[in-house]
TINUMI-279177 format. One record per atom (N, C-alpha, C, O): x, z, y. Coordinates in steps of 0.02 Angstrom, whole numbers, padded with zeros to 5 digits, always signed. Each point is the difference from the previous one (the first is absolute). Layout:
<recs>
XZY/...
</recs>
This chain:
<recs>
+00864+02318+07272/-00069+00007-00022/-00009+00062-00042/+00054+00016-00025/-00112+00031+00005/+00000+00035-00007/-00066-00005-00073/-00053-00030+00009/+00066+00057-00064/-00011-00032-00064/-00102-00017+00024/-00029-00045-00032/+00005+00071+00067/-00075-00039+00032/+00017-00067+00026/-00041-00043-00018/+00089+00023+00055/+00030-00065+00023/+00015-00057-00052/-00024-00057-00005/+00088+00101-00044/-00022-00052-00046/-00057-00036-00057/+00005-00056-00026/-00054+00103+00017/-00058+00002-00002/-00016-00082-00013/-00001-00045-00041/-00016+00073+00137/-00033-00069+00035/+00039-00028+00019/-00014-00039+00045/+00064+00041-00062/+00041-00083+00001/-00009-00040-00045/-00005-00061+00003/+00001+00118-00077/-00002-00076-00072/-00069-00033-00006/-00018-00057-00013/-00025+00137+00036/-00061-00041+00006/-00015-00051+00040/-00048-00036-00011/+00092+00029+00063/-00027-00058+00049/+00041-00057-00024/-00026-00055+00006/+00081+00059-00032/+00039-00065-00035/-00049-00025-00067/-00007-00061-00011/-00024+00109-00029/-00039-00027-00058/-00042-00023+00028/-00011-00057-00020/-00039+00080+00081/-00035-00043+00042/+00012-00063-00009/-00032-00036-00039/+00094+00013+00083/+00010-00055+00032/+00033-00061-00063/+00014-00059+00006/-00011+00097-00052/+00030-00031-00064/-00058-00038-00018/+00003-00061-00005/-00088+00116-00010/-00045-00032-00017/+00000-00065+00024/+00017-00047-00035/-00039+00039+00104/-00010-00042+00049/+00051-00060+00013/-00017-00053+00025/+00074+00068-00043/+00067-00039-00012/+00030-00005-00043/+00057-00005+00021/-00057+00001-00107/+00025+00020-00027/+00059-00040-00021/+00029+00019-00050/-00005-00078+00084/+00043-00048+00007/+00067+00005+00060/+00053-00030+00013/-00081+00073+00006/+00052+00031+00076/+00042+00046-00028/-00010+00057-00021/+00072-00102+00026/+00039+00050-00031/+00041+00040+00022/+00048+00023-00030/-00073-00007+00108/+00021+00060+00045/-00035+00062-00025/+00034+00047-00022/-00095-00045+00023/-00027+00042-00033/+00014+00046-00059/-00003+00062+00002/+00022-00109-00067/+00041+00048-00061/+00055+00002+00030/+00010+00060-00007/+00033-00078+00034/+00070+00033+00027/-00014+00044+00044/+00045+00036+00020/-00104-00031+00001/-00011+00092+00067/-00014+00053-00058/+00019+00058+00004/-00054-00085-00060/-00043+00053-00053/+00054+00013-00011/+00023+00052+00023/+00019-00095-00061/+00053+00011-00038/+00069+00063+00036/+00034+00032-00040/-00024-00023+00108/+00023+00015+00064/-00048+00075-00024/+00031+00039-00035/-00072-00028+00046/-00044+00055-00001/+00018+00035-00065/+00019+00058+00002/-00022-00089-00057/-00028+00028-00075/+00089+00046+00024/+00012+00058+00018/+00019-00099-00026/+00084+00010-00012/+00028+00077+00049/+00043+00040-00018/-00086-00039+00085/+00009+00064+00024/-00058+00045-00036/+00004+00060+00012/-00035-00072-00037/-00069+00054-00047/+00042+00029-00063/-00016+00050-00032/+00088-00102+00017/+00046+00024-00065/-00054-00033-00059/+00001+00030-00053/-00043-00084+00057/-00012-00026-00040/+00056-00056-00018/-00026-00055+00013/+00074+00048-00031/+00022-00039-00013/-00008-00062-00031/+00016-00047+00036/-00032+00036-00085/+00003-00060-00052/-00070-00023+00042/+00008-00058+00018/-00072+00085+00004/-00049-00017+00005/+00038-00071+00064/-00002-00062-00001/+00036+00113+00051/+00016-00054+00053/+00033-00050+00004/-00001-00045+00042/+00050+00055-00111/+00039-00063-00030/-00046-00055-00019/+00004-00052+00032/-00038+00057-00071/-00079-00038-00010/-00028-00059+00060/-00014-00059-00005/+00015+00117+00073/-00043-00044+00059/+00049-00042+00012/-00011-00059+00015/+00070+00084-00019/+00056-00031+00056/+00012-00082-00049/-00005-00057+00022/+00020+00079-00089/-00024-00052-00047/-00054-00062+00020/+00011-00059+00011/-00051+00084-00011/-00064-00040+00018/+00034-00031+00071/+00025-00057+00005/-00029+00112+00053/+00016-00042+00076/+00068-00076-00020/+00011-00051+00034/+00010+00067-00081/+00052-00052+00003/-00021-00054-00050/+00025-00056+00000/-00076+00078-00047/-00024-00053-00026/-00032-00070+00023/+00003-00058-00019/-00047+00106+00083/-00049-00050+00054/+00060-00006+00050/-00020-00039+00043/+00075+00055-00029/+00031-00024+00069/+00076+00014-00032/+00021+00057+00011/+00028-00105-00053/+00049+00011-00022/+00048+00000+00069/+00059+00006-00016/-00069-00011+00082/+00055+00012+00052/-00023+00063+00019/+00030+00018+00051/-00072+00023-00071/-00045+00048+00067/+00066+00056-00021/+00001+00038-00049/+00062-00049+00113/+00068+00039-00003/-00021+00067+00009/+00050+00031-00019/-00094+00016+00037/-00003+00062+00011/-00005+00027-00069/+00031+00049-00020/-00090-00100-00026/-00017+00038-00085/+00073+00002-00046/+00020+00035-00046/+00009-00096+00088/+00051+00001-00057/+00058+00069+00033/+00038+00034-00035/-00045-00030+00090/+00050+00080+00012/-00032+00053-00021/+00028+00046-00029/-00091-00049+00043/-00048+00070-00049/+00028+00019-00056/+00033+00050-00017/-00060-00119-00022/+00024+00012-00069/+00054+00013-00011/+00010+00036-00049/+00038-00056+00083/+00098+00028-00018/+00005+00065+00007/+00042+00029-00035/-00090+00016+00089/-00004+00057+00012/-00032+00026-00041/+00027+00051-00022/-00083-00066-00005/-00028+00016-00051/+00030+00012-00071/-00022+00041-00040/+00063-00073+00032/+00057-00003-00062/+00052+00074+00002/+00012+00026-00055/+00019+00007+00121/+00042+00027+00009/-00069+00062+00003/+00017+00051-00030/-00073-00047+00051/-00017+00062-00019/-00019+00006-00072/+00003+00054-00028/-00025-00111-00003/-00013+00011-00071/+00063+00038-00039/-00007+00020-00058/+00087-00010+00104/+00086+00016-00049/+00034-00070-00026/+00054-00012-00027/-00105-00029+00047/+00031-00081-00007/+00070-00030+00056/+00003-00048+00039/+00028+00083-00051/+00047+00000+00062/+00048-00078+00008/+00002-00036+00049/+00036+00027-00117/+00020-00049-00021/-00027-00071+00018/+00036-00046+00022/-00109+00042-00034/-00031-00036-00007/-00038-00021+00092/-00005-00055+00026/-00010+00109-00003/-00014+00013+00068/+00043-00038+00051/-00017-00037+00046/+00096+00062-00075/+00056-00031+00031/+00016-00055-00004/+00041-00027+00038/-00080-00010-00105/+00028-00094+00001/-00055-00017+00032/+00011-00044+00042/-00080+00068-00045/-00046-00038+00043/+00007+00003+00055/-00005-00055+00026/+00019+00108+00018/+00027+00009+00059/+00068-00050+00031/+00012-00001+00061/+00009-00019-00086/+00075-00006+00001/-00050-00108-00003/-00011-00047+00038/+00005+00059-00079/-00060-00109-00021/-00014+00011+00089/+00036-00019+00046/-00107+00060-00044/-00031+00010+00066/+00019-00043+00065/-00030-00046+00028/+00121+00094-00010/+00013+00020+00077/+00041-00093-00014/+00000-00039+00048/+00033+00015-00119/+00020-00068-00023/-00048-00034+00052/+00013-00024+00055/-00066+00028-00086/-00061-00048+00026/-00020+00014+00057/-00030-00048+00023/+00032+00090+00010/-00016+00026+00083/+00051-00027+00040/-00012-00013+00059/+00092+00000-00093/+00036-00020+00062/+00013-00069-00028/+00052-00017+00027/-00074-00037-00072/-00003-00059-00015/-00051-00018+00058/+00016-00033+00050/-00086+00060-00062/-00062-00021+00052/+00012+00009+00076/+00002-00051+00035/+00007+00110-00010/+00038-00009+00076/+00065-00030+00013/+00018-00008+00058/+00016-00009-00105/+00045-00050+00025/-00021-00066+00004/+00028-00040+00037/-00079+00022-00076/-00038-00080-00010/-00036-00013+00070/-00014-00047+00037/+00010+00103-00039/-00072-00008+00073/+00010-00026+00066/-00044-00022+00037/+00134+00029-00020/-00001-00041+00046/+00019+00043+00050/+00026+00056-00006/-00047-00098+00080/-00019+00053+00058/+00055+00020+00006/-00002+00054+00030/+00074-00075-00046/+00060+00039+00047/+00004+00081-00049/+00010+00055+00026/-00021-00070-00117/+00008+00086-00040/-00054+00027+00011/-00047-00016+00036/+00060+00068-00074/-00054+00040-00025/-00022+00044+00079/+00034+00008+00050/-00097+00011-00064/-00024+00055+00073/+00028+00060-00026/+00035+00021-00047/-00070+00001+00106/+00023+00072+00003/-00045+00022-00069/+00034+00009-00051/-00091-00003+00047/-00021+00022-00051/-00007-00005-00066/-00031+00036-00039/+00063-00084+00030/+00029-00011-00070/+00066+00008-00001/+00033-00021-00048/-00003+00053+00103/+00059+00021-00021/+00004+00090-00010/+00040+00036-00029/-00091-00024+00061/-00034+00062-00016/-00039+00012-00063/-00013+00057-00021/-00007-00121-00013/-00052+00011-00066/+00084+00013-00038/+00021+00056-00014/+00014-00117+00002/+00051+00020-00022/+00057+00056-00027/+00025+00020-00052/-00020-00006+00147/+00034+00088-00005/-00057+00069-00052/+00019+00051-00027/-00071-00071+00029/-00047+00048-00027/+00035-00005-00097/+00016+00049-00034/-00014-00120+00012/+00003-00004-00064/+00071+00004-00030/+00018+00015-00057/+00025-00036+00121/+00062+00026-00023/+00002+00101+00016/+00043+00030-00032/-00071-00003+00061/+00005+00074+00008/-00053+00013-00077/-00004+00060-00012/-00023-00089-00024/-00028+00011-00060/+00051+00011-00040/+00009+00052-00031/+00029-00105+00032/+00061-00020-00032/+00054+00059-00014/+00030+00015-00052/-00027+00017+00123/+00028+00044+00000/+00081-00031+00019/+00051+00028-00020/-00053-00096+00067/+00054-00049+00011/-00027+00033+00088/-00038-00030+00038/+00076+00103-00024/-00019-00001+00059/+00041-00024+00072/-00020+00005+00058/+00077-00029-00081/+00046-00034+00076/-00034-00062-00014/-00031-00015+00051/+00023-00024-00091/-00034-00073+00006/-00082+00017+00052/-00017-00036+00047/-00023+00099-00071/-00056-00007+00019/+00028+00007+00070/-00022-00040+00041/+00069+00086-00020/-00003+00032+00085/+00046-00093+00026/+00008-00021+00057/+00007-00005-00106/+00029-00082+00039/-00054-00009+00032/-00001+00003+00061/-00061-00016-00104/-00059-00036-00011/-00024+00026+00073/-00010-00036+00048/+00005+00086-00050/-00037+00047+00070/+00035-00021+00075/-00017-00010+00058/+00062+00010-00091/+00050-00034+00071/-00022-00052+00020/-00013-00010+00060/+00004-00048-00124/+00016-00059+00039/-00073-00004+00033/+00006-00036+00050/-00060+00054-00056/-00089+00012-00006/+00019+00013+00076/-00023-00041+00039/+00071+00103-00008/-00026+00034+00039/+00030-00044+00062/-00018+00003+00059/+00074-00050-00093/+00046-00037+00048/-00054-00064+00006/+00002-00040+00047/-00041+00038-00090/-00051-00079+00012/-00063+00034+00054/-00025-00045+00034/+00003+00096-00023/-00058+00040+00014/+00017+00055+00039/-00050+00035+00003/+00109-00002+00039/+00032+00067+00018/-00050+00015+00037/+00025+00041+00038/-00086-00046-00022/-00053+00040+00034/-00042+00038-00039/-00042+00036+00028/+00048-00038-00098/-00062+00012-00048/+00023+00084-00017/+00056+00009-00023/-00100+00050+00035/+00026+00055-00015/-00016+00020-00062/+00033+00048-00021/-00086-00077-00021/-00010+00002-00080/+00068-00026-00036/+00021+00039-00042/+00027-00118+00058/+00066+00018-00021/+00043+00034+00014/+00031+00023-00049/-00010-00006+00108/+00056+00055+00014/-00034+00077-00030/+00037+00049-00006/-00094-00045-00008/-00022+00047-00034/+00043+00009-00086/+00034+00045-00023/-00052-00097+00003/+00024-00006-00081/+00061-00007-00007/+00026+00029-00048/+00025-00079+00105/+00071+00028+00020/+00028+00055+00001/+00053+00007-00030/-00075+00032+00058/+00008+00079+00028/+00000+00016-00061/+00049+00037-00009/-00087-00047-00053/-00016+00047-00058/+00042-00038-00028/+00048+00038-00007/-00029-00098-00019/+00057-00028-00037/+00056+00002+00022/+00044-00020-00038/-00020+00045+00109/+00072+00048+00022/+00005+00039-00031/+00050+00003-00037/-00115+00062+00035/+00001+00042-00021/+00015+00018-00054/+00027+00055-00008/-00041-00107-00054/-00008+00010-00077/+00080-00013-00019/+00026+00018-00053/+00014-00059+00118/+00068-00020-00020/+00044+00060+00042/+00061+00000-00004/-00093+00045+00040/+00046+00074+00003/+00035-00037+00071/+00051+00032+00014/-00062-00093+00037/+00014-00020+00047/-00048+00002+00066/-00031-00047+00024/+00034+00137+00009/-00030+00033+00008/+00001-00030+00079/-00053-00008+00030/+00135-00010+00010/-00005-00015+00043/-00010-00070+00024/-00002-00012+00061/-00006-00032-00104/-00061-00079+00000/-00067+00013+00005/-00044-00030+00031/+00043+00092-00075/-00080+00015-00009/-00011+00031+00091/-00032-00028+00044/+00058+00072-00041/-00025+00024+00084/-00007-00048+00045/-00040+00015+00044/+00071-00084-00039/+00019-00041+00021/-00067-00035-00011/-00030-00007+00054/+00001-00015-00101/-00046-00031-00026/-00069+00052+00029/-00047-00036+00018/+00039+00083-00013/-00047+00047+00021/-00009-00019+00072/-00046-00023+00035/+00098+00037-00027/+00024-00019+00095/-00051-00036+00025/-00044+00016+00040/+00059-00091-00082/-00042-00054+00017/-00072-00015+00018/-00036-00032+00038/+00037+00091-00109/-00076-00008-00039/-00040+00055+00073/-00055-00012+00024/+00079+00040-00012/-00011+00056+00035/-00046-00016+00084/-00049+00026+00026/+00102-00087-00002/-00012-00018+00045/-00033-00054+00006/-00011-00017+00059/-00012-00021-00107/-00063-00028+00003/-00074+00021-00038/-00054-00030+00000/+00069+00075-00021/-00080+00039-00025/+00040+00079-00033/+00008+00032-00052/+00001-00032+00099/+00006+00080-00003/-00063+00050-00031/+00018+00059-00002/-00071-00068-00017/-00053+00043-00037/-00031-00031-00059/-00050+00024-00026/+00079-00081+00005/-00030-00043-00045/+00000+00016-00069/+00061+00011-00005/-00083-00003-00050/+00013+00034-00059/+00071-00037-00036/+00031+00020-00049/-00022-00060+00079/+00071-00041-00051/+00054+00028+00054/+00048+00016-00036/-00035-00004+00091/+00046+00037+00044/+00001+00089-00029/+00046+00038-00014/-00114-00032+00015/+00010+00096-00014/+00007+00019-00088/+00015+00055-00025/-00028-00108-00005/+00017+00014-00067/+00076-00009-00020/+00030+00030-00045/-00004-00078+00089/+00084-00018-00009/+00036+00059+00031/+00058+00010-00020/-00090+00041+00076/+00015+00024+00021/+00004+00095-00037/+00031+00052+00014/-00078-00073-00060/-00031+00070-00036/+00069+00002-00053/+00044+00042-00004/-00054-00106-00035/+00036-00011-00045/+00107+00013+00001/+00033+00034-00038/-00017-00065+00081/+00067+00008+00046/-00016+00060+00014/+00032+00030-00042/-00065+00017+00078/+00003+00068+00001/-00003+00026-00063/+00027+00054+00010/-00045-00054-00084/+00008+00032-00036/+00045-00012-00053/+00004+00035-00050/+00034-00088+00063/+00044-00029-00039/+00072+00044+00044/+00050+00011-00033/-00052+00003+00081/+00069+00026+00047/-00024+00075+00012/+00036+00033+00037/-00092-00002-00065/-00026+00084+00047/-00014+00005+00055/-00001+00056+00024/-00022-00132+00027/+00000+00025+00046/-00060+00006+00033/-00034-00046+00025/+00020+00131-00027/-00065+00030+00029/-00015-00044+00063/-00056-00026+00004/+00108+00015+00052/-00015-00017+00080/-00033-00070-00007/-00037-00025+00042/+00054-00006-00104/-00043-00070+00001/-00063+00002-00036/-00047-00033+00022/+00041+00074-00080/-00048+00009-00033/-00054+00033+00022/-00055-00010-00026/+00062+00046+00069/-00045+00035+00040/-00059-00015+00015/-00057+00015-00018/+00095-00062+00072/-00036-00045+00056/-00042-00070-00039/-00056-00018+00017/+00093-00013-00069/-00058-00049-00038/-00041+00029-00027/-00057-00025-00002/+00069+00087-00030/-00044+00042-00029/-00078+00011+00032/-00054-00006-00029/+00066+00025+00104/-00061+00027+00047/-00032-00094+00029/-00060-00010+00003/+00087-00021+00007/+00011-00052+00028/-00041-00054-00059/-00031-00047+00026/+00028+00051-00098/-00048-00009-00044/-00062+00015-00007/-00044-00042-00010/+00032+00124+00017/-00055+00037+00005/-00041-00014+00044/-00060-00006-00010/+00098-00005+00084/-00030-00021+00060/-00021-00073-00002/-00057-00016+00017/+00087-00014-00030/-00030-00081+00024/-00023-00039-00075/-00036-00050+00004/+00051+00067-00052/-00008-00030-00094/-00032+00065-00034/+00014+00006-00059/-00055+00047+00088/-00022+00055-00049/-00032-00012-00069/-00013+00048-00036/-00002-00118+00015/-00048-00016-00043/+00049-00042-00058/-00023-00004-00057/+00076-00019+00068/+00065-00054-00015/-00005+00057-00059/-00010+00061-00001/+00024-00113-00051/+00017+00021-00061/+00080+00023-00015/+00032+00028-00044/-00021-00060+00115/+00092+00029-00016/+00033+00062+00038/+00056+00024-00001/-00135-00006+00046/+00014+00058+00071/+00044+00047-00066/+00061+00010-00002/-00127+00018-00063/+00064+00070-00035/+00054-00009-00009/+00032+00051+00010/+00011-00111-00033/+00062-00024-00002/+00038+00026+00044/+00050+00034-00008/-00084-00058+00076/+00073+00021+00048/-00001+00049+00028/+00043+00012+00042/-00112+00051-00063/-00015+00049+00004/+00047+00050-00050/+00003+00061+00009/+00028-00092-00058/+00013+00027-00051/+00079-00007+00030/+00038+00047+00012/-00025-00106-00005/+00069-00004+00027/+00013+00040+00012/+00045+00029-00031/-00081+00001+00092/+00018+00046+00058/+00015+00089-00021/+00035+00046+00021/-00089-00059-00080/+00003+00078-00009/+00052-00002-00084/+00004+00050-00036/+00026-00109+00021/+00061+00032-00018/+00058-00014+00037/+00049+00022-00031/-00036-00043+00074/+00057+00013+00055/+00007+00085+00021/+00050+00032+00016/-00114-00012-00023/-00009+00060+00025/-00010+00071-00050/-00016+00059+00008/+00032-00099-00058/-00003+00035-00077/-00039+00037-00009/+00018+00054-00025/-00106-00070+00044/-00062+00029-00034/-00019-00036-00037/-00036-00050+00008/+00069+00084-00078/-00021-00057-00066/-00054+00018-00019/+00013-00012-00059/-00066+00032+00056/-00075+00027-00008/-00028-00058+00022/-00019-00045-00037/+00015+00044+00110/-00041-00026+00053/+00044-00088-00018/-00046-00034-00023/+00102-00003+00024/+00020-00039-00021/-00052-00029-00094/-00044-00042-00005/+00070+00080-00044/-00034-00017-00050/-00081-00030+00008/-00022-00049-00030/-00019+00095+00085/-00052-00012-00003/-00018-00048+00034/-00040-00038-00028/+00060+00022+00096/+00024-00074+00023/+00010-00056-00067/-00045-00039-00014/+00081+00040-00007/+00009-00061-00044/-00047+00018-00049/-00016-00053-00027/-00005+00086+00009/-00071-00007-00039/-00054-00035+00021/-00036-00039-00030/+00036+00061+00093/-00062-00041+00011/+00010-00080+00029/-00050-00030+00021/+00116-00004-00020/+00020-00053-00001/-00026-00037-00066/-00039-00047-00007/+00078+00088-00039/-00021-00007-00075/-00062-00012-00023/-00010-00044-00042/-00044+00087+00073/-00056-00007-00031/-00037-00071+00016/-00037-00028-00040/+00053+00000+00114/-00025-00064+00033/+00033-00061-00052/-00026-00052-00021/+00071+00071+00013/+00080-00058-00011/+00031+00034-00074/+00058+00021-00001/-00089-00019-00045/+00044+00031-00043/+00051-00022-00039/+00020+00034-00047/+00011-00098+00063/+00050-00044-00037/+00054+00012+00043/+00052-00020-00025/-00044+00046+00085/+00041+00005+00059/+00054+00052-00020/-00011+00060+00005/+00067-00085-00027/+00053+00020-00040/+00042+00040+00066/+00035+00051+00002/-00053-00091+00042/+00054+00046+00064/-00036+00066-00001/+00035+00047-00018/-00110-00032+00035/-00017+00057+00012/+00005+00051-00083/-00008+00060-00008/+00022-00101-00031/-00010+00051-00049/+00080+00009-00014/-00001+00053-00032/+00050-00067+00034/+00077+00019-00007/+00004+00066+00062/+00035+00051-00006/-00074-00064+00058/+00017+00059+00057/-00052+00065-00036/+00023+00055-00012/-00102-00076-00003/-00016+00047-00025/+00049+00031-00053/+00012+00059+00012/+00020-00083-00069/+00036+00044-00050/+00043+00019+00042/+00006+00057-00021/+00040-00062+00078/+00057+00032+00033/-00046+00057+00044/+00025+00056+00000/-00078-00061+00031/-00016+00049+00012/-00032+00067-00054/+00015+00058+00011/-00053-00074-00060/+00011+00046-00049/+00042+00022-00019/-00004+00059-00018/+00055-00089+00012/+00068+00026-00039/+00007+00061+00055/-00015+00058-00014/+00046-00084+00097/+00017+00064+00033/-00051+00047-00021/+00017+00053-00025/-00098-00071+00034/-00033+00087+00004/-00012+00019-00070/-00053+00030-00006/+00087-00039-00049/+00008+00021-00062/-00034-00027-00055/+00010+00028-00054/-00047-00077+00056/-00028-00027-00058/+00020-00060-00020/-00017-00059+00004/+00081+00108-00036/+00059-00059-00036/-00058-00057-00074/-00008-00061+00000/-00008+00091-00031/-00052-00033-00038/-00018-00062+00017/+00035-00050-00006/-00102+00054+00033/-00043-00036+00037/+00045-00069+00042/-00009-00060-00008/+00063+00096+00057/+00045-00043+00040/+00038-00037-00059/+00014-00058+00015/+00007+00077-00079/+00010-00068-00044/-00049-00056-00017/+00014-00059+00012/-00054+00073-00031/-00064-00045-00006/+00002-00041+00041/+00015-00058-00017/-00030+00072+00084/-00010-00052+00047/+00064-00032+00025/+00004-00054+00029/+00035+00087-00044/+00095-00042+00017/-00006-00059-00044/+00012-00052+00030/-00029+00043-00100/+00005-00032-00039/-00044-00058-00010/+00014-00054-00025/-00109+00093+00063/-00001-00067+00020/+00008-00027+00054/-00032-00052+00011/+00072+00077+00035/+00007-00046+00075/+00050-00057-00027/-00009-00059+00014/+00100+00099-00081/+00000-00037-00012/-00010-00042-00058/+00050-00003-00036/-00084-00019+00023/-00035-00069-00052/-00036-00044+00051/-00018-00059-00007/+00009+00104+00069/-00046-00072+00019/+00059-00037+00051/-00008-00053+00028/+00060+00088-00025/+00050-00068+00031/+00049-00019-00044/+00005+00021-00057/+00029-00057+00081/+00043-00056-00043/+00058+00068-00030/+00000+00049+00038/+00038-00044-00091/+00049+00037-00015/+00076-00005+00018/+00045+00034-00025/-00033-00096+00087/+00039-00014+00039/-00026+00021+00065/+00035-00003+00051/-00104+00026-00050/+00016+00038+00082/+00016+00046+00014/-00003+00041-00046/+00025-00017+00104/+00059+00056+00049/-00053+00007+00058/+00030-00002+00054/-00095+00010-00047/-00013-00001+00070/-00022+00078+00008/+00002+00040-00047/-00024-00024+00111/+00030+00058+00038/-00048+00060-00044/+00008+00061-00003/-00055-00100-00026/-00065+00046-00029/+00026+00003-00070/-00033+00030-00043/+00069-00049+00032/+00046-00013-00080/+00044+00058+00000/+00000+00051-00035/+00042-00074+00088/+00059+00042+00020/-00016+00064+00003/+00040+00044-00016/-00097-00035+00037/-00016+00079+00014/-00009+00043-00070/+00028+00053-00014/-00054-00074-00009/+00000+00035-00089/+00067+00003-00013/-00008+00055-00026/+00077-00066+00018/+00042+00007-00025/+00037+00099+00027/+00019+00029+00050/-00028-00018-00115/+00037+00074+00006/-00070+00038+00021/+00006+00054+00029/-00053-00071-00039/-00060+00035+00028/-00050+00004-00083/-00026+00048-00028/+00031-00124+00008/-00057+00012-00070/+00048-00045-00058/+00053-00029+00007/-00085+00035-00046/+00042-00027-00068/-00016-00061-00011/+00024-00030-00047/
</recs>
């Protein structure tokens, strides 16, 4: 979204607040909004409230854990997080049905990759993809949790898959952008690159794998500005802003490329290693 977008997003959540002011989806979207605006405390507030009127509503209570780790609450981020994924795999195990689905074994892998516990999350992905192996949104997030564990030829493997059942899909060409820029490789990055533009031109994630592409190809100019404008839609998006500081760093604005290294990392766990992590090392301070 683009700062007119968020705009009219809070305005339409204070809308619907008027009109609802007991719905406690609502302050957990405001709250979701304020928190990418870098209002912080304000969105701690809603998310507050959403859990006041709905003490299970599980999305406010991951907000808010996220919310904690951008406030530098890291410590604190990490025990709520850590309570959370407790209570996420108590509830899908209760539920029955022959274990948890695929998608709560995917909500899971998401909060353990918070964690920065990333072979548990790529378990998690596994077993999702072994309950579900048609779904190319998981072998998508597979592909990227190979990736973050430097197990490059699972990850191709996992692409493979993804490849041949939705070969143009944004969770296939983003796994695909990503694995290309985690290994240099232009011949893959290329092609998701154009292959975004063409069929997702409007996807908030097309600059991403636009960006991929053009640092495989080491135009750090045209890369930086790619993830800027990721940034500007998404500005909590710690992956695009660790690549933005690695691409400043190459085209010389060592400065600036600290800033944003530092906050790509605070907003993940200080036990993560993933590929957008990895890339800052020996590049920014």
């Amino acid at each position: 979204m683009s700062v007119g977008d968020w705009d009219d997003s809070e305005e339409a959540c204070r809308t619907a607040i008027e009109l609802q002011p007991r719905e406690s989806m609502w302050h957990n979207n405001l709250g979701w909004i304020l928190l990418q605006r870098g209002r912080d405390r304000e969105a701690m507030k809603a998310f507050d409230r959403a859990l006041k009127l709905d003490r299970h509503n599980g999305r406010a209570k991951f907000n808010r854990a996220y919310g904690l780790r951008e406030q530098g609450r890291e410590a604190e981020a990490t025990k709520e997080l850590g309570r959370l994924l407790a209570e996420e795999i108590r509830r899908a195990d209760a539920s029955g049905n022959g274990g948890p689905h695929a998608d709560d074994l995917a909500h899971q892998a998401r909060m353990l990759g918070q964690l920065g516990r990333m072979p548990e999350s790529r378990e998690k992905l596994e077993a999702a993809v072994r309950a579900e192996p048609d779904r190319a949104d998981l072998l998508g997030d597979l592909v990227a949790a190979r990736v973050d564990l430097e197990e490059y030829e699972a990850a191709h493997e996992a692409l493979a898959r993804a490849r041949e059942i939705a070969p143009e899909s944004i969770d296939t060409l983003y796994a695909q952008g990503y694995l290309a820029a985690a290994t240099g490789d232009v011949s893959l990055a290329r092609p998701a690159a154009e292959a975004m533009e063409r069929v997702h031109p409007t996807h908030r994630l097309t600059p991403d794998v636009a960006g991929y592409a053009a640092v495989c190809e080491e135009d750090w100019p045209r890369a930086a500005d790619l993830f800027r404008r990721t940034l500007d839609r998404l500005p909590l998006r710690s992956c695009s802003q660790a690549w933005l500081a690695v691409a400043l760093h190459r085209g010389g604005a060592a400065d600036e490329a600290a800033g944003h290294a530092a906050q790509a990392r605070q907003r993940c766990s200080v036990q993560c290693r993933c590929a957008s992590i990895r890339a800052l090392d020996g590049t920014t301070g």
